[in-house]
C-alpha positions as CSV (number, residue, x, y, z in Angstrom):
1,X,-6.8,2.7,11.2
2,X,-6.8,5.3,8.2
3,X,-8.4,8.5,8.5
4,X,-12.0,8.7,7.6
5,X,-12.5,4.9,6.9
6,X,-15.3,3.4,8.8
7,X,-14.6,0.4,11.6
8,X,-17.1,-2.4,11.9
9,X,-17.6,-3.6,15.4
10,X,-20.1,-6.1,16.4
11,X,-22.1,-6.2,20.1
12,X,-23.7,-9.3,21.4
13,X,-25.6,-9.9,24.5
14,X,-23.7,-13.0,25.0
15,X,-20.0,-13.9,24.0
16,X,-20.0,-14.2,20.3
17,X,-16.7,-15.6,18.3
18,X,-14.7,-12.9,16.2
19,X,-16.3,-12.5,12.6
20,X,-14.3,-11.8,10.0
21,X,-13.9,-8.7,8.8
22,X,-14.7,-7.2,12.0
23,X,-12.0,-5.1,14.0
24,X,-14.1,-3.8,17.5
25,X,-16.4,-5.2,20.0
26,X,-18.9,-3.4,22.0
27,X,-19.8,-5.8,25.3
28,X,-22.5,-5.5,28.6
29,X,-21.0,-4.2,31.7
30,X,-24.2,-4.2,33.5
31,X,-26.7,-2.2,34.2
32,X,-30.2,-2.9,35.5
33,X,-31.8,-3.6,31.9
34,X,-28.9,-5.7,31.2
35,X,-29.3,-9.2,29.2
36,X,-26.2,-10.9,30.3
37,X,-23.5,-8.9,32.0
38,X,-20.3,-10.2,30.2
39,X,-17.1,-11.8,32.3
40,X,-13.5,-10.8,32.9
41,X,-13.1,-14.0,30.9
42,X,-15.3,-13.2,28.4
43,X,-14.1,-10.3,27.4
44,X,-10.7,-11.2,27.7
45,X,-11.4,-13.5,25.1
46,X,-12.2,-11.1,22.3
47,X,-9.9,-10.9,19.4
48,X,-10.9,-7.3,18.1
49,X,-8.6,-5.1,18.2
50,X,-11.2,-2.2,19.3
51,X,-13.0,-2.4,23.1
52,X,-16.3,-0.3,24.1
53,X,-18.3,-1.4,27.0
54,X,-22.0,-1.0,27.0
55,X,-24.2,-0.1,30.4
56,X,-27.7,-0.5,30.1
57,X,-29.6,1.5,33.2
58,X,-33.4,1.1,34.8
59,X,-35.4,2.9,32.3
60,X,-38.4,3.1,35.2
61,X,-36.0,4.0,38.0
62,X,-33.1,5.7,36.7
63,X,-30.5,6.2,39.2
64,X,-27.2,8.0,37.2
65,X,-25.4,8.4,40.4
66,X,-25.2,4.7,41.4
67,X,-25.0,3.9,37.4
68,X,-22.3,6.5,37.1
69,X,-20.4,5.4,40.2
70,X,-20.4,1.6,39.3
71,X,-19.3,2.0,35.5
72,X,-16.3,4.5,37.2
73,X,-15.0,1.8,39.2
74,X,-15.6,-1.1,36.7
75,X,-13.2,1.4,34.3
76,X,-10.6,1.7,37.0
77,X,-10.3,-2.0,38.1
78,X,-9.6,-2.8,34.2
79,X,-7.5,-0.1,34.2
80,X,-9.1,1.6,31.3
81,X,-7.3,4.8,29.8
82,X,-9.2,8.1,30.6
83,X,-10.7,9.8,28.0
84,X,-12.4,6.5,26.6
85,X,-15.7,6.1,26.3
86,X,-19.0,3.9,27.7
87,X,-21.6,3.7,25.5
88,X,-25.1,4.1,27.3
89,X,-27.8,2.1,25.7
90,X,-30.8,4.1,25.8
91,X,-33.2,1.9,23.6
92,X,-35.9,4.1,22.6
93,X,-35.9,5.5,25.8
94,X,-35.6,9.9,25.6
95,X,-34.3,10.9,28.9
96,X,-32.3,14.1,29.0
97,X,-31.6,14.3,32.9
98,X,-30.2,10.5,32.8
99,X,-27.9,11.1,29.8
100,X,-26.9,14.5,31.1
101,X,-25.9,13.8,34.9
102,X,-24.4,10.2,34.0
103,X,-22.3,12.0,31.3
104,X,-21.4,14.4,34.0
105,X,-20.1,12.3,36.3
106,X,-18.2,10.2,33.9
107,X,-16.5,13.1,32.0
108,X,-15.7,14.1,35.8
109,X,-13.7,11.1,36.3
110,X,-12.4,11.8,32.9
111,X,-14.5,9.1,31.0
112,X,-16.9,10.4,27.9
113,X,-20.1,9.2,27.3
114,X,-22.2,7.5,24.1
115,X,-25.6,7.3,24.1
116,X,-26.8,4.6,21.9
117,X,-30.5,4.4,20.9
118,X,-33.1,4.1,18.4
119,X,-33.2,6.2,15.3
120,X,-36.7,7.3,16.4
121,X,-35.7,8.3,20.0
122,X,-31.7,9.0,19.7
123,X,-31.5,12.5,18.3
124,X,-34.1,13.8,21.7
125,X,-31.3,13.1,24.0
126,X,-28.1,14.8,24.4
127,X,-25.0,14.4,22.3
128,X,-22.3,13.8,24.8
129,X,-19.6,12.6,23.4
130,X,-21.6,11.5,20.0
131,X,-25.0,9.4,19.0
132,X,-24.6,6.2,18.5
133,X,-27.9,5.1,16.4
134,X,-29.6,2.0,15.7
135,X,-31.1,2.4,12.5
136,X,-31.2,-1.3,10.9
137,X,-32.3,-1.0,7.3
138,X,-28.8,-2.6,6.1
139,X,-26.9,0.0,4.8
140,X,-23.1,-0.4,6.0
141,X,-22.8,3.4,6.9
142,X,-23.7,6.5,9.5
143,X,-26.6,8.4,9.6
144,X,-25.7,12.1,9.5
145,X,-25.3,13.6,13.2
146,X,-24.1,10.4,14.5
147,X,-20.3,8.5,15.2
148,X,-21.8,4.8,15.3
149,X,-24.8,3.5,13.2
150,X,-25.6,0.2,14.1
151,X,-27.1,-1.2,10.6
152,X,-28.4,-4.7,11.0
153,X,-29.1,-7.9,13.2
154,X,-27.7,-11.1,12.7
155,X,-28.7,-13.9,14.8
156,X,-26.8,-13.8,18.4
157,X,-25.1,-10.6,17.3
158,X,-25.5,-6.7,15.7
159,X,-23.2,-5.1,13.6
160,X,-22.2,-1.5,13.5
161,X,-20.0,0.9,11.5
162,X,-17.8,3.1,13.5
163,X,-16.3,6.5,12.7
164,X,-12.6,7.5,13.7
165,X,-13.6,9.5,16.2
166,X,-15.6,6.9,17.9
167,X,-12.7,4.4,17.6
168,X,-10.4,6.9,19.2
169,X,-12.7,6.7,22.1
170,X,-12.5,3.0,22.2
171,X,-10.2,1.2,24.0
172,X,-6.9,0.0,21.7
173,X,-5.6,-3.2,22.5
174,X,-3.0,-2.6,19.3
175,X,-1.8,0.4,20.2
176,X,0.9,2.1,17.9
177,X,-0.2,-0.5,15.0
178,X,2.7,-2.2,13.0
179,X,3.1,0.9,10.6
180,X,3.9,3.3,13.3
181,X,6.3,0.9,15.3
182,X,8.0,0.5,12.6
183,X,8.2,4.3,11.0
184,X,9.4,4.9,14.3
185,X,12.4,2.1,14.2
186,X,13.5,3.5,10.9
187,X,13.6,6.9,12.6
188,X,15.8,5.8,15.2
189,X,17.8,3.8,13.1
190,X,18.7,6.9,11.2
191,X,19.3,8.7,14.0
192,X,21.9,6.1,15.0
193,X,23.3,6.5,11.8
194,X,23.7,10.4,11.3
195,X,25.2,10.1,15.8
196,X,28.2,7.4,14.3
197,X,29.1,10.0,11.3
């Protein structure tokens, strides 16, 4: 990824086939208001290089302990790096204590948190780890303040643009891409050299 290009990632309530074009995938790891709660297999299936799970909680009853403590151990049996993030789909939903004690208790466990919502609604609750804003008038960019925009529906999936600092909260299934393996082979092979002189 080069600095300060945007990533397109796509999110589907279902299992959607890679698009072209499109190097991350945001997928449902439950939650109350969950559509579809996607499977190991599922999500072993993606081809994007970039990973960020989505929980959706009960808007009516909101419970960020249990939330919290079930998205902590579905990131530790994947095996998920600390300091990667969950993005918590708020909808239109403005609900400061929710965001700030499930943030809490993930960035406790050494997890960060991205609330995702509605343009209308987003900016009311707290930042976290960076807004992630639904704003869908087709515009392949992000709205100022926020690390994800998603920009448009497509039928059976959404797209989004994604800011470096959002991918580098995202799981990386390439990690140390081609152009760093192999800078760092040429730097070893000239150590080798300058050693045997």
């Amino acid at each position: 990824m080069t600095k300060n290009v945007l990533v397109r990632i796509q999110d589907s309530a279902e299992f959607f086939p890679a698009i072209k074009g499109v190097e991350g995938a945001a997928f449902y790891i439950g939650g109350s208001n969950a559509a579809h709660t996607w499977t190991d297999g599922q999500i072993r299936s993606l081809t994007e290089r970039y990973r960020l799970p989505i929980w959706v909680p009960d808007y009516a009853n909101p419970t960020p302990q249990m939330d919290a403590a079930a998205v902590i151990g579905w990131l530790e049996a994947h095996s998920w790096p600390m300091s990667k993030a969950v993005m918590l789909d708020m909808e239109t939903r403005v609900d400061v204590a929710l965001v700030n004690e499930f943030g809490d208790l993930l960035q406790a466990a050494g997890y960060r948190t991205i609330p995702y919502g509605s343009l209308s609604a987003i900016f009311r609750n707290p930042r976290r780890s960076g807004y992630a804003v639904a704003d869908w008038d087709g515009v392949a960019s992000l709205e100022p303040g926020a690390i994800i925009k998603q920009y448009t529906a497509r039928p059976g999936y959404d797209l989004s643009e994604a800011s470096p600092a959002a991918v580098a909260m995202m799981l990386d299934t390439q990690p140390g891409n081609w152009r760093t393996r192999a800078l760092g082979r040429a730097e070893r092979l000239v150590q080798l050299l300058r050693a045997h002189q």
